[in-house]
C-alpha positions as CSV (number, residue, x, y, z in Angstrom):
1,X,87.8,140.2,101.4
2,X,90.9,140.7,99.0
3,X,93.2,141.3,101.8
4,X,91.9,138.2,103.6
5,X,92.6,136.0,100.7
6,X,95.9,137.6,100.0
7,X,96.8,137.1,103.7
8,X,95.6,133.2,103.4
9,X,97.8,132.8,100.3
10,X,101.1,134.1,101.8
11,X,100.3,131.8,105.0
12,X,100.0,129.2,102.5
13,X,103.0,130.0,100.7
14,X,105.0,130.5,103.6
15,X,103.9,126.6,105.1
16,X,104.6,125.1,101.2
17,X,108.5,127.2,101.6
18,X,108.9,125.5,105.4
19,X,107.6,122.1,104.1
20,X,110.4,122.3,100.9
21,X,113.1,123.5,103.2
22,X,112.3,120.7,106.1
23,X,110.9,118.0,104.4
24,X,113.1,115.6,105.1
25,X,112.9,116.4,109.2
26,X,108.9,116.1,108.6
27,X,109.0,112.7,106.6
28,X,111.7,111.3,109.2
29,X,109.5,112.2,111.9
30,X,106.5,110.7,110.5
31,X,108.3,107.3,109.8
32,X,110.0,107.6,113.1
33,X,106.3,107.5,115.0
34,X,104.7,104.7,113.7
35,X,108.3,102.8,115.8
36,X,107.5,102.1,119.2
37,X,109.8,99.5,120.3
38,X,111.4,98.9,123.9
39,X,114.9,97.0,124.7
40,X,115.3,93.4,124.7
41,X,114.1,92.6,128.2
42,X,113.4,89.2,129.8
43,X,110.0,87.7,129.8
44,X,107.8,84.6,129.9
45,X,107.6,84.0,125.9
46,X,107.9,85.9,122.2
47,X,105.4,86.0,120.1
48,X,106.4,86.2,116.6
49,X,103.7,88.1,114.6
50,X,102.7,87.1,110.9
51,X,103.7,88.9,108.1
52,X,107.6,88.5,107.0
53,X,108.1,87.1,104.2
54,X,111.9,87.6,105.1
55,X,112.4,86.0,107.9
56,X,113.6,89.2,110.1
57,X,110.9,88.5,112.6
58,X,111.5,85.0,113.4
59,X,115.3,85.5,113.5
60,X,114.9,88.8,115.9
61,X,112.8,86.3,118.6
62,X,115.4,83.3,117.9
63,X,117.7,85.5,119.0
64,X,116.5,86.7,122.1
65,X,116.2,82.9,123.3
66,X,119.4,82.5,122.3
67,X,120.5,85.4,124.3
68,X,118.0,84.2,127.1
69,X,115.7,86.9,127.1
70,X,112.7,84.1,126.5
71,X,112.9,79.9,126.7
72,X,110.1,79.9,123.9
73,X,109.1,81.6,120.9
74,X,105.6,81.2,119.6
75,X,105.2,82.2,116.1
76,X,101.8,83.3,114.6
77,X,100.6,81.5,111.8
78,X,98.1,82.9,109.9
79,X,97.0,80.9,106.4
80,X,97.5,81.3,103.0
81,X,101.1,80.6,102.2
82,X,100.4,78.2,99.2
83,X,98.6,76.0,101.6
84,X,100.5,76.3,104.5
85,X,100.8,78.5,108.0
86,X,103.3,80.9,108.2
87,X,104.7,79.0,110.6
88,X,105.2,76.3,109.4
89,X,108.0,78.2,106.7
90,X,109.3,80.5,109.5
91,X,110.4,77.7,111.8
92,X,112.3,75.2,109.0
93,X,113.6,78.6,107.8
94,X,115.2,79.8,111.5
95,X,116.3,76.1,111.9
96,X,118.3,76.5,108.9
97,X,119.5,80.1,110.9
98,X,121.2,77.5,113.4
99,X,118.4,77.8,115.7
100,X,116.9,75.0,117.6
101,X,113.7,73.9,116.7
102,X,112.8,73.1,120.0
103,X,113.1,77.5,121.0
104,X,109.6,77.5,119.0
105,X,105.9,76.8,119.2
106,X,103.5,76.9,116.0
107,X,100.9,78.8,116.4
108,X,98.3,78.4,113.8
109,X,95.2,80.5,112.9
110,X,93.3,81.7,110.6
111,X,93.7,85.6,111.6
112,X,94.1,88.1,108.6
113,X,95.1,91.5,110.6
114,X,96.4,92.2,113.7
115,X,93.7,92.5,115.4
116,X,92.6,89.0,114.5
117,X,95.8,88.1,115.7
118,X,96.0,88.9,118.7
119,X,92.2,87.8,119.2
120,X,93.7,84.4,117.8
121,X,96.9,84.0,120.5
122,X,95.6,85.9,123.7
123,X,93.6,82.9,124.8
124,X,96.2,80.8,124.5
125,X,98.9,82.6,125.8
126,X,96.6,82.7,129.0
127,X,95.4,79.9,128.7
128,X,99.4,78.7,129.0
129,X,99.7,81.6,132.1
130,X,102.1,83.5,130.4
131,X,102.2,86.8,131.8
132,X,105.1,88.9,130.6
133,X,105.2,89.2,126.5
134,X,107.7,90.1,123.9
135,X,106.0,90.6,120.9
136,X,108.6,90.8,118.1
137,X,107.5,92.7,114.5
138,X,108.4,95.0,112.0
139,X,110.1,98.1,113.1
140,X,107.2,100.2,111.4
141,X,104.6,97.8,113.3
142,X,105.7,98.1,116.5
143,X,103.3,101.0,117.5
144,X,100.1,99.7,116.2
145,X,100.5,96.3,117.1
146,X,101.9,97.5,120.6
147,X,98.2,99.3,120.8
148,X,95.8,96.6,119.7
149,X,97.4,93.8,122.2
150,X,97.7,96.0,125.2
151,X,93.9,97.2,124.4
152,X,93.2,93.5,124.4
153,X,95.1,92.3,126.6
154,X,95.4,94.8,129.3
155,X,96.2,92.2,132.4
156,X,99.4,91.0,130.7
157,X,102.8,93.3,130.4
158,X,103.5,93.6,126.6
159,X,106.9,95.1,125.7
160,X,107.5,95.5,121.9
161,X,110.6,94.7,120.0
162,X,111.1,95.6,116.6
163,X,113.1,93.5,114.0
164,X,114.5,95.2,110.7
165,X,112.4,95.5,107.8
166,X,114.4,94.8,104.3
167,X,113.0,98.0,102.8
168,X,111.7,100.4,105.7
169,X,114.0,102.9,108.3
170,X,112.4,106.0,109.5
171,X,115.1,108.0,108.0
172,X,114.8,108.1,104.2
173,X,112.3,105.7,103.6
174,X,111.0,108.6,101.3
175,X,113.9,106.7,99.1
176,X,112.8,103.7,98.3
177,X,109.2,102.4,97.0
178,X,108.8,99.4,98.6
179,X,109.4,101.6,101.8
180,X,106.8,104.3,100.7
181,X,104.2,101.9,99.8
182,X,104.8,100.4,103.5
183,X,104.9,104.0,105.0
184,X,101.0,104.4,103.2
185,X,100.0,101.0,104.0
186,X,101.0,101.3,107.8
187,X,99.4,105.1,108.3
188,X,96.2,104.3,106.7
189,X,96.0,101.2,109.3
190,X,97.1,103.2,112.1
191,X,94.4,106.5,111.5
192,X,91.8,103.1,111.0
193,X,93.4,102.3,114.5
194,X,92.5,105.2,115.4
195,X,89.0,105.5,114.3
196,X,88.1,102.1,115.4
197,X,87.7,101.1,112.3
């Protein structure tokens, strides 16, 4: 029994040396998964998910209609702004970007996670016939948000794009504590995800 637990304790101490010596490779990799994002490609619309206080999100998608990737951009507008959609502060705030307003659609709803979301703007984006989507989110979003519409939506193409974040990059977000507390945030949704929760 002695030389079992002695054996377990230098396994242990030999996977706390590797973790020192490679942490940085293991928290890089573990920020770099939750980004699964594809090229700008062209489509039938974007579709600006909530949750940017910024204004990274809304810029990314008025971008690729400037660059004619998409002729419109719906942005999501979840509640709860002071009052107002998110919407209706994202498009005023692109506008003043040098973006047309006419490039975007509101879309508001009362949606408070992703999944509501999407539950909130895949009947209309049928109901429109759109077929081909560029969802446009946080970098560290991309992955989730990628699996919950294509789950729900599994008759349209999705392709993901992912806009900055202010605070989060895969490498080093270990840095910065805005970027941790997304990093926590985003992997306790994702093993919900997961879980079905």
């Amino acid at each position: 029994m002695k030389s079992r637990t002695r054996a377990s304790l230098f396994v242990l101490a030999g996977l706390l040396i590797l973790a020192a010596i490679f942490h940085a490779r293991i928290l890089n990799a573990m920020g770099a998964y939750l980004i699964q994002a594809d090229s700008p490609q062209k489509a039938d619309v974007a579709i600006v998910l909530g949750g940017d206080g910024w204004g990274l999100r809304i810029l990314t998608a008025a971008q690729l209609a400037r660059d004619g990737y998409v002729s419109k951009v719906i942005v999501s507008g979840p509640d709860g702004d002071y009052g107002n959609h998110e919407c209706d502060l994202a498009i005023p705030f692109a506008v003043r970007h040098g973006y047309p307003e006419s490039y975007f659609i509101h879309a508001e709803h009362n949606g408070r996670s992703t999944q509501a979301e999407a539950r909130a703007l895949l009947p209309e984006i049928r109901r429109a016939g759109y077929k081909r989507l560029v969802i446009v989110t946080s970098n560290y979003h991309t992955r989730r948000a990628g699996r919950i519409f294509r789950a729900l939506a599994p008759d349209l193409t999705i392709l993901m794009v992912a806009a900055p974040d202010k605070y989060f990059t895969p490498d080093g977000w270990w840095h910065n504590r805005d970027a941790e507390k997304i990093f926590l945030t985003e992997w306790e949704k994702t093993v919900a995800n997961w879980l079905g929760i």
